[in-house]
Structure formats: structure tokens, C-alpha cells
C-alpha positions as CSV (number, residue, x, y, z in Angstrom):
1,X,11.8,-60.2,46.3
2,X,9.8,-61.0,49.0
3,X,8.8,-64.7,50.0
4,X,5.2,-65.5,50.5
5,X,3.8,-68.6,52.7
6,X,4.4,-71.9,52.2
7,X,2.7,-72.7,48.9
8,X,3.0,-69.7,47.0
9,X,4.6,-68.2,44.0
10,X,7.3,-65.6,43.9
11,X,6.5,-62.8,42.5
12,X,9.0,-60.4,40.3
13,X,11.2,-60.8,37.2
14,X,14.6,-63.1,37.4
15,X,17.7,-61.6,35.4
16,X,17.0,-63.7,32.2
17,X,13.7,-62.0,31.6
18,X,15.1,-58.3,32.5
19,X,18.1,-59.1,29.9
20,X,15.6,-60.3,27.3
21,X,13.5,-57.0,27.8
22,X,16.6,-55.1,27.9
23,X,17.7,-56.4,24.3
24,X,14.3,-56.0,22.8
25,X,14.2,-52.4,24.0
26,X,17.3,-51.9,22.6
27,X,16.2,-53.6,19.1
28,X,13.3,-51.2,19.1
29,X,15.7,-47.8,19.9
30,X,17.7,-48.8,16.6
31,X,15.0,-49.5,14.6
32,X,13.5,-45.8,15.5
33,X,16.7,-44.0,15.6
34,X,17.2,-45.8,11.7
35,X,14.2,-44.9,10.5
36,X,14.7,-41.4,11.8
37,X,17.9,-40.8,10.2
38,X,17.0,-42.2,6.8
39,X,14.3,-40.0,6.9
40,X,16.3,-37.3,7.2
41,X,19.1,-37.9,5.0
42,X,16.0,-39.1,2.3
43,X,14.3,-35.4,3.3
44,X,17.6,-33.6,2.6
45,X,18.6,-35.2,-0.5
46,X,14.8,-34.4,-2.3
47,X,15.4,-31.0,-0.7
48,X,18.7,-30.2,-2.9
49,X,16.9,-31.8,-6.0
50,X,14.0,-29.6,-5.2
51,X,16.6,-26.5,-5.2
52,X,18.4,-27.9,-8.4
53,X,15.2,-28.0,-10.3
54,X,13.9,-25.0,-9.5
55,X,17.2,-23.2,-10.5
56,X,17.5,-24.8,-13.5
57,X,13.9,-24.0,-14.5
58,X,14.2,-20.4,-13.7
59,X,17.6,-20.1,-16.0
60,X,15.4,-22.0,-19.0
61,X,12.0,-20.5,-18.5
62,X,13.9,-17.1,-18.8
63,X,16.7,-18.1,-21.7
64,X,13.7,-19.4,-23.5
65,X,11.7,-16.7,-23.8
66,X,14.7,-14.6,-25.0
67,X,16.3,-17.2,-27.0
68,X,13.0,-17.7,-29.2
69,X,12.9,-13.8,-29.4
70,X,16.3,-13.6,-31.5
71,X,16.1,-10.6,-33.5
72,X,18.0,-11.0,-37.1
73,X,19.7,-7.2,-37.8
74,X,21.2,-7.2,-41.1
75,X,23.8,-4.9,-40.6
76,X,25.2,-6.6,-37.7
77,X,26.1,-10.0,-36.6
78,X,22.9,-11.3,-35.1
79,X,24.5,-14.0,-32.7
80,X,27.7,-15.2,-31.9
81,X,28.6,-18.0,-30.0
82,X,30.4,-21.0,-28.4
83,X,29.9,-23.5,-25.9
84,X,30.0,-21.5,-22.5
85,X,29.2,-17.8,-24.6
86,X,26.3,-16.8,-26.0
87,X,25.3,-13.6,-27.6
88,X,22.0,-12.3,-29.7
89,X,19.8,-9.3,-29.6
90,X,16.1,-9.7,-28.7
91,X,12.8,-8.5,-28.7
92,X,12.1,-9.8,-24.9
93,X,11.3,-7.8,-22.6
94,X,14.4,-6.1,-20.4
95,X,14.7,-7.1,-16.3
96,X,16.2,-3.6,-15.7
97,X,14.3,-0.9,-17.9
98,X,11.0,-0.1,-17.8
99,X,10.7,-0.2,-21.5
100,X,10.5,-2.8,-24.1
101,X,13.2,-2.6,-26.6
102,X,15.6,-4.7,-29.1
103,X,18.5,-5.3,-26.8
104,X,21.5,-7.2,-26.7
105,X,21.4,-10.3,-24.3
106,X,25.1,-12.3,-23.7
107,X,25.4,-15.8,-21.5
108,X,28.9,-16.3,-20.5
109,X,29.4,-19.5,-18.1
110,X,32.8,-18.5,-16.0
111,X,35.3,-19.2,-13.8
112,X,36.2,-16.5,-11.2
113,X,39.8,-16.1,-9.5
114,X,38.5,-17.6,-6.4
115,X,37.4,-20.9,-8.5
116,X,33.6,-20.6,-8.3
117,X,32.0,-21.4,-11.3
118,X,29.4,-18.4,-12.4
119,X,26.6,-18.0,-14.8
120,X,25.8,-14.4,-16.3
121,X,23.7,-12.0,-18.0
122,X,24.9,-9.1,-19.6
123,X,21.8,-6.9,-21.3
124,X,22.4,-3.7,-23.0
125,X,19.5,-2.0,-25.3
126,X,19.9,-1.1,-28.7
127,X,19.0,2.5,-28.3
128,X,20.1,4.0,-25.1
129,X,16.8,6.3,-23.9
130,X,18.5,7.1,-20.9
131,X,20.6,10.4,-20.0
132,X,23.2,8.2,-17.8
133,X,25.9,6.7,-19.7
134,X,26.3,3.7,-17.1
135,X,22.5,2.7,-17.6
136,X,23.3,1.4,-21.1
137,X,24.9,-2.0,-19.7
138,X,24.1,-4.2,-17.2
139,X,25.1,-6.8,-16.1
140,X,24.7,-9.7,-13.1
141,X,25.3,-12.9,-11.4
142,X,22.9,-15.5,-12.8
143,X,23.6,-18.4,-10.4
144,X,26.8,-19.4,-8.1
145,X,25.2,-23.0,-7.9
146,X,26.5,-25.0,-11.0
147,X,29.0,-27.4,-11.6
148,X,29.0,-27.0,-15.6
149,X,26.9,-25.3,-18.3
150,X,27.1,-25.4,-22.1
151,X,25.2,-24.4,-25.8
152,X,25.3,-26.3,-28.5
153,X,24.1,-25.2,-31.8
154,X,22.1,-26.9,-34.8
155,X,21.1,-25.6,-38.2
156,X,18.4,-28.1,-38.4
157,X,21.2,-31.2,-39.8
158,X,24.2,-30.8,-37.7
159,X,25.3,-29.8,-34.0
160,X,28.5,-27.5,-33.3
161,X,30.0,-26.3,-30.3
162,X,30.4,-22.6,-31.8
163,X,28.8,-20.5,-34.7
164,X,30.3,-20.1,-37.5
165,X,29.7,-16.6,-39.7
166,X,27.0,-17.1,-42.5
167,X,25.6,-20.1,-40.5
168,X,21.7,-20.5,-39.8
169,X,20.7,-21.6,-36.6
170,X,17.4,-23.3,-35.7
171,X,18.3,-25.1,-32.4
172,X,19.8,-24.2,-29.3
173,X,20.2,-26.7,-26.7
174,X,21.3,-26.1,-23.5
175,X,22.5,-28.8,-20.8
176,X,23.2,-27.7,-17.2
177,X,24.9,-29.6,-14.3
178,X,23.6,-28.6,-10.5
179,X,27.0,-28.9,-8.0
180,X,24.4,-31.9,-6.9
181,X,25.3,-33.2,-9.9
182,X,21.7,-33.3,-11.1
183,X,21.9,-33.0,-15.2
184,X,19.4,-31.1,-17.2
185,X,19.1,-30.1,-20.7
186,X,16.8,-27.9,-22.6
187,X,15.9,-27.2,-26.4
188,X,14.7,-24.0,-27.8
189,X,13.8,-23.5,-31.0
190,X,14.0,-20.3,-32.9
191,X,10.9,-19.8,-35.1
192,X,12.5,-17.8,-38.1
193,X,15.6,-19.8,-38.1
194,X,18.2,-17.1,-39.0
């Protein structure tokens, strides 16, 4: 710092008032580098829920539609199932032919040799209209992403785990668990109760 005359003030900061600015600067940083993070981490956690819930309405807006569809064939067993199987033919409309037919639609929840827990969808038709023997069955992946996935059964009174032969069924409900851990459950109704 330079002196002035006789008389005058100094002019500059002493080392209290730099250190004082210092550690207010630095309060400041944290606060902002904080709030940045939890905003982040707050962002990434709605972003996984997001990708939860749209996976778990996808695999109810579509069991739904084919679930309330059952188709009751009297020379056959209609549905069969247990708590990570289940089978029924339907009258909704097929994702691989171009055709709408009564077709056979099985749910199996699955554990593959590697571990990974898998949700499928076998569909074969009724009637096969094409010439190809290996068009008759398909089947896929669902989804990779769950952690658990079950059926439960009700004949309007009671729930069971599995379907027994002769028994009516009114109620299907349907509870899925994201690997987030998110839980979601579902009921569909079939109409006709058969």
C-alpha cells in the first residue's frame, strides 16, 4: 500500500477483511455446488420413476386389453395359470399378424441362466392362415427391467395364487416391482367371468 501525506487515510484491504471475503466466497461456492448436485441427483431419481411408470403402463395398458378379451372355448381349457404364468386365448388384436384372430396369449415372468429376471409374451393364433410353419408361434422379450412380477386370481370371493380346473375367474390382478424398486399393481376385470 502506498502512504499518502500527513493527514490521510490508507487506502487498501488489511488481511482480516481479505480472510473474511475469502470465507464468504467460499460459503457461497458450497451453497451453489449443493444446490447443483441435489438438483441433479433429485432430476435423476424422477428420471428412473419416469422410466418405471412408463414401463409399467405399457405392460398393463396392453395385458388389459387382452386380459378383458379372454375367450371361453369349451372344448379346451380357457386359462391356466399361476403366480408368474399366465395363459388364455383372446379375441385382441395380434402385434405380429396382420389379421385379427382368437389366439393364444401366455405371460411367463422368468429367470434366465445369466440371472436376469425376464418378462414374456408368447402369441400363437388359433388357426394358422399362414403357409410357414414357424409363423404360428411367436414369441419375445417383454421387459429386462423388473425386479418381480406376479397374478393373482379371484372368483369374485377369494384370491389364489394359481387356477384351479372348473374354477371361474372374474379378477386378475397384477402387481409389478421396477429394479428401482417402484411397486405397481393393476386389476382387470373380465366382463363374462368364465
Amino acid at each position: 500500500m502506498k502512504k499518502q501525506k500527513k493527514g490521510s487515510i490508507y487506502s487498501g484491504f488489511t488481511l482480516l477483511e481479505v480472510l473474511i471475503a475469502l470465507a464468504i466466497s467460499s460459503l457461497i461456492f458450497l451453497v451453489i455446488i449443493s444446490t447443483y448436485s441435489l438438483t441433479m441427483n433429485t432430476l435423476e431419481k424422477w428420471d428412473t420413476k419416469e422410466e418405471d411408470y412408463y414401463v409399467a403402463r405399457n405392460i398393463f395398458n396392453r395385458m388389459d386389453n387382452e386380459i378383458s378379451s379372454i375367450y371361453s372355448i369349451s372344448d379346451t381349457k380357457s386359462f391356466e395359470g399361476d403366480e408368474k404364468t399366465f395363459s388364455f386365448y383372446t379375441t385382441a388384436g395380434s402385434i405380429y399378424f396382420p389379421f385379427s384372430c382368437l389366439m393364444k396369449i401366455t405371460y411367463k415372468f422368468i429367470t434366465n441362466d445369466e440371472g436376469q429376471n425376464l418378462l414374456t409374451r408368447e402369441e400363437e393364433p388359433l388357426i394358422n392362415f399362414s403357409l410357414e410353419e414357424n409363423v404360428i408361434f411367436k414369441s419375445y422379450v417383454w421387459s429386462e427391467d423388473l425386479k418381480d412380477f406376479s397374478f393373482k386370481y379371484s372368483d369374485g370371493h377369494n384370491w389364489y395364487d394359481s387356477i384351479k380346473e372348473g374354477q371361474k375367474l372374474q379378477i386378475v390382478r397384477i402387481t409389478l416391482t421396477s429394479l428401482h424398486k417402484e411397486k405397481f399393481t393393476t386389476i382387470i376385470y373380465i366382463p363374462t367371468g368364465i
